[in-house]
N, C-alpha and C positions, 0 to 999 in steps of 0.2 A: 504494500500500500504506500504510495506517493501523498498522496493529499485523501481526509475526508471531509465534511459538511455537514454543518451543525440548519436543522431543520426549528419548525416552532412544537412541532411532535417530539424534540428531546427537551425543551424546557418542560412540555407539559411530563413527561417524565419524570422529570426532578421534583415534581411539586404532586407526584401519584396523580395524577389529573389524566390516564393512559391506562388501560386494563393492564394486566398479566405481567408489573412490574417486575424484574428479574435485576437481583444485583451478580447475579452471575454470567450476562451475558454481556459483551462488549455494548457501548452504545455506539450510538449513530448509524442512518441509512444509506446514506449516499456514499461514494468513495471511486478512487481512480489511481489504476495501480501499473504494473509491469507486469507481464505473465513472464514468470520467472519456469514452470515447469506442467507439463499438460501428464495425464494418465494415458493408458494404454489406447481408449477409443475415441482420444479426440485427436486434432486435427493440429500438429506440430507446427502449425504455420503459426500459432498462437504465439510460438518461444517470443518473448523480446517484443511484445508489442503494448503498448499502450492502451489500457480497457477501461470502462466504466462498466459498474455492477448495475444489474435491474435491482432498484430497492425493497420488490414486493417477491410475495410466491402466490402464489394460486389460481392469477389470472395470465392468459397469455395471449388471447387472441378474442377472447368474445367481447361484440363492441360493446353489449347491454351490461356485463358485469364479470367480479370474479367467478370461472368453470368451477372451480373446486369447490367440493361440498362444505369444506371447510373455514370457507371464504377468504378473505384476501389479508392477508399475512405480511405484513412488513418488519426488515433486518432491523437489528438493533435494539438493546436493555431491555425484549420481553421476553416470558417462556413461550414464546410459539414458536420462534427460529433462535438456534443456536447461533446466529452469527451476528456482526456489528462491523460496522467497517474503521472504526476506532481500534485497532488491531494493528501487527507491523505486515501478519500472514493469515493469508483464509484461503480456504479451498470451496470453490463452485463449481456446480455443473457450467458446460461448455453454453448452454444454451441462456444463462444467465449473465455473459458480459456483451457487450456490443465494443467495436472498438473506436475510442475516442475521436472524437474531430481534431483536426491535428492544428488545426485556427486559434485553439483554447488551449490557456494554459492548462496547468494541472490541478487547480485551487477552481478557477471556472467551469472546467470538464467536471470536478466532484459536487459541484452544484448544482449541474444539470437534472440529474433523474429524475427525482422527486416530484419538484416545485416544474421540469419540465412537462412530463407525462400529466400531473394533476392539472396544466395550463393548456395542454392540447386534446385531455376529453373534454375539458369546459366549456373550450373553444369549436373545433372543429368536430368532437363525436355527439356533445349534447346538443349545442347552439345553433346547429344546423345553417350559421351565418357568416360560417370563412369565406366571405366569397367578396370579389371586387366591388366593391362602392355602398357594401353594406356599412351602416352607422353602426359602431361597438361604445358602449361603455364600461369601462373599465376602473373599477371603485379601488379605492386606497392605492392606489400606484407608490411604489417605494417597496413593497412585498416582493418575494420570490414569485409567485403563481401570477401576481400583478405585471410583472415584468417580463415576465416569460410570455403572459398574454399579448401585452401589447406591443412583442416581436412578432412573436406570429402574426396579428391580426397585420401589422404593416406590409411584413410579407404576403401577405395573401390580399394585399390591394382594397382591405379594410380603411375608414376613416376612423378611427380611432378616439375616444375623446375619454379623458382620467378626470376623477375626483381626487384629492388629496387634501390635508392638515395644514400643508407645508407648499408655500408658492413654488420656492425652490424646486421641490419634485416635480410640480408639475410644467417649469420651464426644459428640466434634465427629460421627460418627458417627452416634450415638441420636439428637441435634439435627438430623440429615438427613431421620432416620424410620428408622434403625436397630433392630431389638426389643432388638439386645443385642450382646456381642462377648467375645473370651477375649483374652489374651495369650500368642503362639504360642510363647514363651520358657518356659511351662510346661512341664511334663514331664509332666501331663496333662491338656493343655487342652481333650482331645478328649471327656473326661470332663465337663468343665465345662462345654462348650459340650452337650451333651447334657442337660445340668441344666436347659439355658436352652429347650430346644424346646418346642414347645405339646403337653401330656399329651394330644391328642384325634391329632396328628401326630407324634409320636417322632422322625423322621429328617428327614434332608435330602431334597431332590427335586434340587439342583443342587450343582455345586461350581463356581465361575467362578475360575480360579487362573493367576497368572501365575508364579507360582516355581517351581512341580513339587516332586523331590526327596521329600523326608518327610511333606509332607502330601498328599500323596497316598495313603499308604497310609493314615496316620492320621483324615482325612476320610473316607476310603472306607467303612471302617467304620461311618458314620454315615447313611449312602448307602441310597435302598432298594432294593431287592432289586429 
């Protein structure tokens, strides 16, 4: 292991706020390593290359949800999986690493899985609105799963628009490919972000949100029909 990444699933850890805590398992989910040695049935092309770990077990291909009856299982301080990637050595199946983007460092590469995968079913398996010139909003920008959103949604010829706390974020933001953003501390930002949508599109197509609560209703509004 090269680098790991510290997730909001290991503070809630620390504070039992996480089922099936385990002080005997390493923590943390994400990590990015060297294949230093493969077993008999996998594929030595592996020796010497640069991987990131899949964080979870159970799910591998169904878009609806985890296949296994057991349901979906993630590395790291619980008793479900014996591994952590807070480790110097772990041993996985072959079908559990992918090999890293070679763009990203190694601190970047270990960030990825997690907050990456839980931003691209949000986005393109639930939202059904990856798509060019869709209107996305994008709540509390400055997150992992926030940020990971609104790359993709850029990439995929999204307009974009972020909530944040903090003006700063949501200028680092537009520098992303952002159109724009409010500050959700308004008391009508919902007005304001409505100011900023494209006069040929008026509303939203998506809301990708991790905090629930108030803006829920008050994004909804903006929503179409």
């Amino acid at each position: 292991m090269q680098a790991s990444a510290l997730n909001h699933r290991d503070l809630f850890l620390r504070q039992h706020l996480y089922p099936a805590v385990s002080f005997d398992v390493p923590l943390l989910a994400d990590g990015y390593g060297i294949v230093t040695a493969v077993g008999s049935s996998a594929s030595k092309s592996w020796i010497g290359k640069a991987v990131i770990l899949t964080p979870g077990r159970g799910w591998k291909s169904d878009p609806v949800g985890p296949e296994s009856a057991g349901g979906y299982k993630i590395l790291g301080g619980t008793s479900t999986i014996p591994l952590g990637t807070l480790q110097e050595v772990l041993v996985v199946e072959e079908s559990e690493v992918e090999e890293a983007p070679a763009h990203l460092t190694p601190a970047q590469a270990a960030a990825l899985p997690l907050t990456g995968l839980t931003g691209w079913r949000a986005l393109v398996t639930k939202s059904g609105n990856a798509l060019p010139g869709r209107n996305i909003l994008v709540t509390g920008i400055g997150g992992g799963v926030a940020l990971n959103v609104l790359q993709f949604a850029v990439a995929k010829g999204c307009n974009v628009f972020v909530t944040s706390g903090d003006g700063a974020k949501i200028e680092k933001a537009k520098e992303l490919g952002a159109k724009g953003g409010v500050l959700y501390k308004s008391a009508t930002w919902e007005k304001e972000l409505k100011a900023l949508l494209p006069k040929d599109r008026p509303f939203l197509d998506a809301v990708i949100d991790g905090a629930g609560g108030d803006i829920i209703k008050r994004s909804g509004r903006l929503l179409k029909v």
